[in-house]
C-alpha positions in Angstrom: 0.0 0.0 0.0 1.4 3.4 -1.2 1.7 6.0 2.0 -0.2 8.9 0.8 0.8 12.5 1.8 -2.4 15.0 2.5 -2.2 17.9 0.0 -4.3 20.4 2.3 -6.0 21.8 -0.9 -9.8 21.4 -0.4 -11.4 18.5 -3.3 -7.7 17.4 -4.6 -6.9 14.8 -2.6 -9.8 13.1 -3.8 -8.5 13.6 -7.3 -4.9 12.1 -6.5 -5.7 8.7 -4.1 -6.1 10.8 -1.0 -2.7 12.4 -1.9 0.7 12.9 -3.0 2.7 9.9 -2.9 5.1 10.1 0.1 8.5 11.0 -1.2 7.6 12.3 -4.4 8.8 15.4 -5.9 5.4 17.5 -7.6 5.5 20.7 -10.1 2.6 22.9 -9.5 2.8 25.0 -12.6 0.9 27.8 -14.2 0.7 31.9 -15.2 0.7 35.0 -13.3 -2.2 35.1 -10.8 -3.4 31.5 -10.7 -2.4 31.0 -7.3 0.4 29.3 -6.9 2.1 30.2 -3.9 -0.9 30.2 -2.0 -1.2 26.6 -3.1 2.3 26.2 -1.7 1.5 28.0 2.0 -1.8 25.7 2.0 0.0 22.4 1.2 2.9 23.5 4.2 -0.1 24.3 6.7 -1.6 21.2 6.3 2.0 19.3 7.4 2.0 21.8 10.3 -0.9 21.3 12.2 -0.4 17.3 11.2 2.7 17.5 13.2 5.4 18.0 10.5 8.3 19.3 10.1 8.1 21.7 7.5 10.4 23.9 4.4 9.6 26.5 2.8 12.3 27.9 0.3 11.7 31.2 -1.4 14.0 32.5 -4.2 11.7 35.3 -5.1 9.4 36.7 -2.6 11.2 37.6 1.0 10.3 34.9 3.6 8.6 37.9 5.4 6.0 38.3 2.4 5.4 34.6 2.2 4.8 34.5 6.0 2.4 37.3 5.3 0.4 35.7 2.6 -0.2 32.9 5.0 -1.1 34.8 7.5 -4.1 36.6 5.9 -5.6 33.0 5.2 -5.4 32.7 9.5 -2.1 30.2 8.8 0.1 31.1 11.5 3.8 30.2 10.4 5.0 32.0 12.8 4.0 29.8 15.7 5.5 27.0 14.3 8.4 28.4 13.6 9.1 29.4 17.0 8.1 25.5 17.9 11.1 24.1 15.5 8.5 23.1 13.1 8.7 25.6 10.5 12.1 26.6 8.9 11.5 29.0 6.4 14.2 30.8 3.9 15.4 33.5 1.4 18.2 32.9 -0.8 19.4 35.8 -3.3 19.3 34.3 -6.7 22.5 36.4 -7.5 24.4 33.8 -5.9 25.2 30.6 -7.4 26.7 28.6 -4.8 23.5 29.2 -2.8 21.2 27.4 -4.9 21.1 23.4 -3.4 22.1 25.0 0.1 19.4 23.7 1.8 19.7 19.6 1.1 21.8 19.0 3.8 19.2 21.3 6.3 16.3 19.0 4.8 18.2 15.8 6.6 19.5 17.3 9.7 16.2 18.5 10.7 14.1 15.4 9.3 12.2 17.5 7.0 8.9 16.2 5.5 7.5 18.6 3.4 9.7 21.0 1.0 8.5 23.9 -1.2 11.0 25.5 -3.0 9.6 28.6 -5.1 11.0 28.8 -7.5 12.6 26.7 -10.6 12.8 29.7 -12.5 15.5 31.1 -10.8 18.1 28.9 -12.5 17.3 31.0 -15.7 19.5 33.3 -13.9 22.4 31.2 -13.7 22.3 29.1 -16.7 21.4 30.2 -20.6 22.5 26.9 -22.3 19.1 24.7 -21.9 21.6 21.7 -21.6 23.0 22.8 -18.5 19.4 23.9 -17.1 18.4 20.6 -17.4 21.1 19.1 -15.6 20.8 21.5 -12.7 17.5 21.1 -12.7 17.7 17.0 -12.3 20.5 17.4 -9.7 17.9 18.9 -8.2 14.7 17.3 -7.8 17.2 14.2 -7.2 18.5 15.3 -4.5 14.9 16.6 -2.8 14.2 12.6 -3.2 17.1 11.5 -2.1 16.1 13.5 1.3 12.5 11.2 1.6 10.2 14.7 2.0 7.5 15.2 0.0 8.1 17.8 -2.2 6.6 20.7 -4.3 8.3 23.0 -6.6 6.8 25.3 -8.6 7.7 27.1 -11.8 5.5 29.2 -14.8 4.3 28.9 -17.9 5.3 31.4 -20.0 3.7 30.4 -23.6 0.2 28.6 -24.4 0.9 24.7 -24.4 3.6 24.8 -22.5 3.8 22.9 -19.0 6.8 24.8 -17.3 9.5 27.3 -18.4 12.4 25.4 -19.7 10.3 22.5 -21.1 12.1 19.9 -19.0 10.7 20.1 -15.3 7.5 17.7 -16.2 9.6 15.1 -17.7 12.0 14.4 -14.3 9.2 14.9 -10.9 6.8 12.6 -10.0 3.4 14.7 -10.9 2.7 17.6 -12.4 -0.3 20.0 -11.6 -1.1 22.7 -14.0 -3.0 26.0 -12.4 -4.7 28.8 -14.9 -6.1 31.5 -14.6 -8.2 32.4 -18.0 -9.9 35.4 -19.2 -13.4 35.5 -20.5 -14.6 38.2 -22.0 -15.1 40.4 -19.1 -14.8 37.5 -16.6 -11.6 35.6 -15.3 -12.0 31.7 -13.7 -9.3 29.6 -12.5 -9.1 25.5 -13.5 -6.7 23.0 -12.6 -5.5 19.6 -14.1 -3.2 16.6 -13.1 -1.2 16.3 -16.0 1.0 13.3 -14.6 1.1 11.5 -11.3 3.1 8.5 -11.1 1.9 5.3 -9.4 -1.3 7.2 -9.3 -4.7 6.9 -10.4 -5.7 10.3 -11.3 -8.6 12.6 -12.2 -8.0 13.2 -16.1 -10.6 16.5 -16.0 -10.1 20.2 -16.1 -11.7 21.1 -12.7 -12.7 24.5 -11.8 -11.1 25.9 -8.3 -11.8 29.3 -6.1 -9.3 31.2 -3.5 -11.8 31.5 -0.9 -10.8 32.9 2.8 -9.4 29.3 3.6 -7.6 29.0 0.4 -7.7 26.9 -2.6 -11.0 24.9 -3.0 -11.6 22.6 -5.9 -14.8 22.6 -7.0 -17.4 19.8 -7.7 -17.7 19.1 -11.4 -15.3 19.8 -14.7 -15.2 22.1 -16.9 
């Protein structure tokens, strides 16, 4: 029997086998405004009040921002930080040799669950798409080498595309794509599994809302 890791995000878990594999590596992926930090906070709170210890790695927003996004859905970081169960950082993506800093941390304090926000950052370091993608599967190796569960997120920047550099869905474990879309007048948001290994999956496009408590999946597809 596959361990199953609780996502947090109201109607997914249904979706994915009552949750993420435990150990796997997932890419929540998607364009500006679909929500995908706040799917990230959610999926860390969940871990928290189950007792976990918990990572949250931001290379874009300050760890004070991120702490504050929580907060405004009533997720109180903060508390568990001062409890040892939340470690929470910022690392300047001008500096190379700070970029896989934190494997070691995951180990020494038995981290599992991992976000780390964002993939893109390596588009900062790297233009050759070769060396991208070997940076990038040093990475997520290395996340399952640790045994958390982890989420990394990254955007999509053109219409059919899964993830920035075009690589990211071919080395996690599942891939969950988030979108906001304009119509007309009107904006919705949908989400779909696009891959989840040793995983029986929903194969819709389901509608979602960022309600006060966060993300909520809704009944029914689009």
């Amino acid at each position: 029997m596959t361990e199953r890791v609780s996502t947090g995000i109201s109607g997914l878990d249904k979706l994915v086998q009552g949750g993420f594999e435990k150990g796997s590596t997932i890419l929540v992926t998607g364009n500006t405004g679909c929500g995908k930090t706040i799917f990230c906070c959610q999926y860390i709170w969940e871990g928290l009040k189950r007792g976990e210890n918990c990572m949250f790695i931001t290379f874009e927003e300050s760890m004070q921002d991120i702490i504050n996004d929580a907060a405004a859905f009533g997720w109180d970081f903060k508390k568990y930080e001062k409890e040892g169960k939340f470690n929470g950082g910022f690392r300047t993506p001008f500096k190379k040799e700070d970029l896989f800093w934190f494997r070691d941390d995951i180990k020494n304090s038995k981290i599992n669950r991992i976000v780390l926000d964002s993939t893109s950052v390596l588009s900062l370091f790297y233009k050759d798409p070769y060396d991208i993608r070997i940076k990038l599967f040093e990475l997520i190796t290395s996340l399952k080498e640790t045994g958390a569960t982890s989420v990394l997120t990254t955007e999509t920047t053109k219409p059919g595309l899964l993830s920035r550099f075009g690589v990211e869905e071919f080395v996690v474990d599942g891939v969950l794509l988030l979108q906001m879309i304009s119509a007309g007048e009107t904006c919705f948001r949908t989400m779909q599994v696009r891959k989840m290994r040793r995983t029986e999956h929903g194969m819709s496009v389901y509608p979602y809302q960022i309600t006060k408590k966060g993300i909520v999946v809704q009944e029914g597809t689009i």
